[in-house]
C-alpha positions, 0 to 999 in steps of 0.5 A, a space after each residue: 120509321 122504315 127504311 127501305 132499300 130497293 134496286 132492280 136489274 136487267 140482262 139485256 140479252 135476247 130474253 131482256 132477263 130481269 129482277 127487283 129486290 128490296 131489304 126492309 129495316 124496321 124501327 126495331 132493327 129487324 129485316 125483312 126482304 124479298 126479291 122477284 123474277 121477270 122476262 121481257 122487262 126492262 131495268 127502269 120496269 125492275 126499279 119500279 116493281 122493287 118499290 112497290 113490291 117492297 112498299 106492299 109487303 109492309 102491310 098497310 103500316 102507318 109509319 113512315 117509309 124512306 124509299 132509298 134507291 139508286 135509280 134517278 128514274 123512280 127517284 125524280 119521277 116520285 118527287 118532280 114528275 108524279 104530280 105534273 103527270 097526274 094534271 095531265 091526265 097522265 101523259 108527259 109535256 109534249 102529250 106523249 105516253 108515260 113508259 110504264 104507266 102501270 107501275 106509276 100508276 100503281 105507285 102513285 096510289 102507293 104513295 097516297 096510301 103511306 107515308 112515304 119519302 124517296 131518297 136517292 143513293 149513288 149505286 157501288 158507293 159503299 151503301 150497305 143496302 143498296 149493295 146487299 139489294 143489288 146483289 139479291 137482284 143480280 143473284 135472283 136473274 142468275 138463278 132464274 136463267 139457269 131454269 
């Protein structure tokens, strides 16, 4: 089994500054991690792209992943709101475009190519994980918007 971390950020300034990062534990207790860097974006954007760029850089694996996040947004819309979307040629209830649909989009097939379980964490509890990716994404926003 693997445990994935994820957690995006965003700087809601007039450039809307954003980051994801993820942290890999495998079964053998090593790490692997990444994060990235994006302009004009927004938070739920970064939350999104911080699974599926952690998702991706398993390499096709056939264990099993737990995807921990503290976003309720990339949590709920993976275990409740997918499938509905999905039987409704992908718009919400009231026939209104999804925001984000790329990324969903991109998770949905994710999600069928693995073997995948989303767990949510409350966000500055004390998780290890949580708190090292929060950190990588704030670090990697900082970074970027000092170039």
């Amino acid at each position: 089994m693997i445990k994935l971390y994820t957690d995006g950020a965003c700087r809601n300034h007039i450039k809307k500054d954003g980051a994801w990062a993820y942290v890999c534990i495998m079964e053998d207790k090593t790490e692997t991690d990444g994060s990235g860097y994006a302009e004009d974006t927004t938070n739920n954007r970064m939350e999104l792209q911080a699974a599926i760029e952690g998702i991706k850089s398993l390499n096709g694996t056939m264990d099993k992943i737990i995807v921990y996040s503290d976003s309720k947004y990339l949590v709920d819309g993976m275990n409740l709101w997918l499938k509905n979307w999905r039987n409704r040629d992908w718009k919400k209830r009231d026939n209104t475009e999804i925001p984000n649909l790329d990324l969903w989009q991109t998770l949905n097939c994710l999600n069928a190519d693995f073997f995948i379980s989303w767990s949510w964490v409350r966000s500055h509890n004390g998780n290890y994980y949580n708190e090292i990716v929060d950190k990588m994404a704030v670090n990697c926003i900082e970074n970027y918007a000092l170039i």
